[in-house]
Each structure stands twice: as C-alpha cells, then as structure tokens.
C-alpha distance (Angstrom), angle and dihedral (degrees) to the residues before:
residue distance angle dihedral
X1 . . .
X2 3.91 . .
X3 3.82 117.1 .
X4 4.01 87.4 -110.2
X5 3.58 91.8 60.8
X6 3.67 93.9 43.9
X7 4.12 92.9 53.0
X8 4.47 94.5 37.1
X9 3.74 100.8 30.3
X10 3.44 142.1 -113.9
X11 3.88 117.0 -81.8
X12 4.07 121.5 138.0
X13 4.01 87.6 -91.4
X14 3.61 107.0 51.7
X15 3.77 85.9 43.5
X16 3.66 96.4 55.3
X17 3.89 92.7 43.0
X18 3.70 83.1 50.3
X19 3.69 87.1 56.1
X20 3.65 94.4 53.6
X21 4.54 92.1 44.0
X22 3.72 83.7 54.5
X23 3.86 102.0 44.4
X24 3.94 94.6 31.7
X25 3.56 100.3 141.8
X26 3.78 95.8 74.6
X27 3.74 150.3 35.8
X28 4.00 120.6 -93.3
X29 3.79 132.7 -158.8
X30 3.92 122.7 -144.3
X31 3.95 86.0 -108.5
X32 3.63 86.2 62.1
X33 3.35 110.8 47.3
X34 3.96 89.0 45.3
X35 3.44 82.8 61.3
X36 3.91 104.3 34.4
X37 4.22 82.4 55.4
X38 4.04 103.7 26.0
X39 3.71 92.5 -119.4
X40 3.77 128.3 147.3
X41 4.07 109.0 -101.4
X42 4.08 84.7 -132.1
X43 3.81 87.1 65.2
X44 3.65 100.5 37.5
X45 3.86 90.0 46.7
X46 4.14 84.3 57.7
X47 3.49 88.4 46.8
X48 3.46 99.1 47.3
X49 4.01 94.2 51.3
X50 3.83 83.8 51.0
X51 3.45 100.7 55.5
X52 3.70 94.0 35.8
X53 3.74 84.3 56.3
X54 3.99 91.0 46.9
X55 4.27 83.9 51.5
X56 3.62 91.7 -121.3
X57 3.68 91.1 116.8
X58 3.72 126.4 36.4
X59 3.57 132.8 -164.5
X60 4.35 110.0 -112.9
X61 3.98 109.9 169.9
X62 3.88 144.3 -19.8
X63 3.84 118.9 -125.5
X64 3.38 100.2 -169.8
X65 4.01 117.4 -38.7
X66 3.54 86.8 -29.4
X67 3.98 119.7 99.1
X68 3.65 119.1 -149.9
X69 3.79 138.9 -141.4
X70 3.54 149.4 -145.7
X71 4.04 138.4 -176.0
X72 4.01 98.8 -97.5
X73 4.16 94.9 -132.1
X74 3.22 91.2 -165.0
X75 3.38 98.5 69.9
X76 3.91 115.4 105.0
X77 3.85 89.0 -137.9
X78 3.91 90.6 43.2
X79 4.03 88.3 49.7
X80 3.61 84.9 46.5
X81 3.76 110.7 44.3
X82 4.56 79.8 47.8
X83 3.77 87.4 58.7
X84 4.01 89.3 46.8
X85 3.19 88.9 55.6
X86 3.53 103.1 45.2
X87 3.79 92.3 48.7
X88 4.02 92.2 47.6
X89 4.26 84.4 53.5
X90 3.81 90.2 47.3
X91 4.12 96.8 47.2
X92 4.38 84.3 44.8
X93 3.83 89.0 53.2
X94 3.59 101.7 45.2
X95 3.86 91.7 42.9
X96 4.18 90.8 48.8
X97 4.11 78.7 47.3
X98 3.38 92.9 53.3
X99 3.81 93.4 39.6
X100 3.91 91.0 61.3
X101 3.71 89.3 45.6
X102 3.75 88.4 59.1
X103 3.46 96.1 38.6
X104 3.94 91.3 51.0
X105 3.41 102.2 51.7
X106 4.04 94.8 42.5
C-alpha cells in the first residue's frame, strides 16, 4: 500500500487515482487498472465515469476498442493530491532518516 493510501484511505477512487500518481508517465485502459489494483471492472468503470466527470482523468487514445487514460495534471485537485503525496514521501523519508540516526548512535 502506497504512503497516500495509508494517510487518505483506501476506497475504489483514491486507489485508482493512486494508480494513475504512481504510473503517471503513460496512458491506462480500464482492463489495466482493474488489474494494476485487483478491482472489479464494474467498479472501476463507475469510477472511471466519475472521475472523468470530476476532470481528473481524461480520455487520450483508443488502441483497439479499448479507450485509454491519463491523470488530467491540470486539474487543481490532481496538482494537489501530487503535492500530497510528495510531501507525505518527503516527511516518511526524513523521519526513517532520522530513525536510523537515532538508532545508530543508541
């Protein structure tokens, strides 16, 4: 479990959003985030028209029948929930750093 989902939760949302923060470099269909998350494709297609309708995914391509996604970055919630997460990685490294420190000198 990523550090986001540990601090906001775990619902079907924040852990396909989490998907997309982790893997943000590319395009995903439903298939694969059902798979990347082990999530039922009913649920993920409900989440998917949610957050497609919230704009913090947008369609990019279709390979095949499949249509593919990608993190909208624009998005003040997207921009948001990446500097969460960012901040949440930063206060877990320097408290494992200090940890060792501790742990060292002790």
């Amino acid at each position: 479990m990523s550090l986001l989902l540990e601090f906001l939760g775990e619902t079907p949302e924040l852990r396909a959003l989490d998907f997309f923060i982790e893997n943000d470099l590319f395009d995903y269909s439903m298939a694969d985030v059902s798979k990347g998350i082990g999530m039922a494709r009913v649920t993920i297609k409900r989440v998917f028209e949610d957050m497609v309708g919230d704009k913090l995914l947008v369609p990019t391509r279709k390979v095949g029948k499949a249509q593919l996604y990608q993190l909208n970055k624009e998005s003040p919630v997207v921009q948001t929930l990446l500097k969460l997460d960012t901040d949440i990685s930063v206060q877990h490294a320097n408290q494992a750093a200090g940890k060792k420190t501790v742990e060292a000198v002790a």
